[in-house]
C-alpha positions as CSV (number, residue, x, y, z in Angstrom):
1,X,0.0,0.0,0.0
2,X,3.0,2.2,0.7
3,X,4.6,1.9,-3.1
4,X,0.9,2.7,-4.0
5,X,0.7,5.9,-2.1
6,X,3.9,6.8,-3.8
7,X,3.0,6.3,-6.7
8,X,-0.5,8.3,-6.8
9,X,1.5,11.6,-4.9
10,X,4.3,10.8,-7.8
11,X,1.7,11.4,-10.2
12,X,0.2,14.2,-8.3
13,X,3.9,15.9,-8.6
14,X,3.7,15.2,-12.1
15,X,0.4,17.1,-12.8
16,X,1.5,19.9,-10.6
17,X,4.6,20.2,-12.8
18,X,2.7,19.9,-15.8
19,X,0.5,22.9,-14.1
20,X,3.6,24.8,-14.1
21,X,4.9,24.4,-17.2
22,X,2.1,24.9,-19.1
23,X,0.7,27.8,-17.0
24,X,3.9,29.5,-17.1
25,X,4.1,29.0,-21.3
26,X,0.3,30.6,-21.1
27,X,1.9,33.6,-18.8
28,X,4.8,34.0,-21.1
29,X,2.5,34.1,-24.3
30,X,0.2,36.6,-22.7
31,X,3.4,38.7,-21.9
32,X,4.8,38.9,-25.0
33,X,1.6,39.7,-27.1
34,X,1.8,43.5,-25.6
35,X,6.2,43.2,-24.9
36,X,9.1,44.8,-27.1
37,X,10.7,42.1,-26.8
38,X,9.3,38.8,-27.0
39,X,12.2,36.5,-27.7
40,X,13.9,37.5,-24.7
41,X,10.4,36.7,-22.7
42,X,10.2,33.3,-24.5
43,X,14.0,32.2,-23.9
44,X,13.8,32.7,-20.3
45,X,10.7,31.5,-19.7
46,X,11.7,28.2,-21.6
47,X,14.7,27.7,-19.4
48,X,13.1,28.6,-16.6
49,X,10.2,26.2,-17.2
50,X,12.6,23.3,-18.5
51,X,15.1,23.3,-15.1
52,X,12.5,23.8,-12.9
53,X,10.5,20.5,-14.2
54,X,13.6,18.6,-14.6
55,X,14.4,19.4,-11.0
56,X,10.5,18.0,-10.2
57,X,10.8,15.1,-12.1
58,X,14.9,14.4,-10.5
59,X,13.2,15.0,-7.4
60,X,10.3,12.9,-7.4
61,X,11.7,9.8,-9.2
62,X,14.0,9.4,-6.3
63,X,15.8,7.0,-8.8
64,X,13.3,4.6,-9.1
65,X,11.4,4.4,-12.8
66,X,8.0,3.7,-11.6
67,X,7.8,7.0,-9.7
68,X,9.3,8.5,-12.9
69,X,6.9,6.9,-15.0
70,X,4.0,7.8,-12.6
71,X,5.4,11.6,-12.6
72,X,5.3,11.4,-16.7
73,X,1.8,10.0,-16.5
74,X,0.5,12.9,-14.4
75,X,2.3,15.4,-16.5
76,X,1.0,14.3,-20.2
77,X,-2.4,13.9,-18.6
78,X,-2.2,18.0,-17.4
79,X,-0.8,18.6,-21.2
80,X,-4.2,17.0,-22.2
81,X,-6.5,18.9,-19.8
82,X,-4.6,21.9,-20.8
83,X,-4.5,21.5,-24.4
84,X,-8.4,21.0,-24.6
85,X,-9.2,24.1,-22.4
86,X,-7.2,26.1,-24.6
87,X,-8.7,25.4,-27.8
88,X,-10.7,28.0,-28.9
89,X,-14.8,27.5,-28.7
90,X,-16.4,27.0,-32.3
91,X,-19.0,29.1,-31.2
92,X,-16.1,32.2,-31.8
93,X,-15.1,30.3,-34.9
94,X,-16.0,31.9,-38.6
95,X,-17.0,29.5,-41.6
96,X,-14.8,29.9,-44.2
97,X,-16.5,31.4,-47.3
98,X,-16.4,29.0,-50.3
99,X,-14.4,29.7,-52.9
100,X,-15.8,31.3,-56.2
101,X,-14.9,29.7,-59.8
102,X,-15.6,30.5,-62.6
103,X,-18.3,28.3,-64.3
């Protein structure tokens, strides 16, 4: 029951990294719509973002692959979530018109 515990808080760490990450790419996009400098924004942010989920996953794998693999899990299923909210209604979505040719 113990390894199980571990494994479901490894997974936990891995959404909360994924949380992170992909918050902190929303932040930086947000950011560098209105900055004068927008490559700057998004090659710190990227490093930032990179070490400090490398550090999460170092940390909560412990050296043992199934709390890695647990941490990966909980991360790709945030990257889901988070991809899905973003999308953009298709309520707020035009038709495209159909092309004319000529007859």
């Amino acid at each position: 029951m113990n390894e199980t515990l571990m494994l479901l808080l490894a997974g936990i760490a891995g959404a909360g990294l994924g949380a992170m990450f992909f918050g902190g790419l929303w932040w930086t996009v947000g950011h560098c719509v209105l900055s004068r400098r927008p490559t700057l924004w998004f090659t710190v942010s990227l490093i930032a973002r990179v070490s400090a989920t490398v550090a999460g996953f170092y940390l909560v794998g412990g050296g043992q692959w199934e709390r890695l693999l647990a941490c990966l899990l909980g991360f790709v299923i945030t990257r889901l979530i988070v991809t899905r909210l973003a999308r953009a209604p298709t309520s707020l979505v035009r038709p495209q018109p159909e092309p004319r040719h000529a007859p």
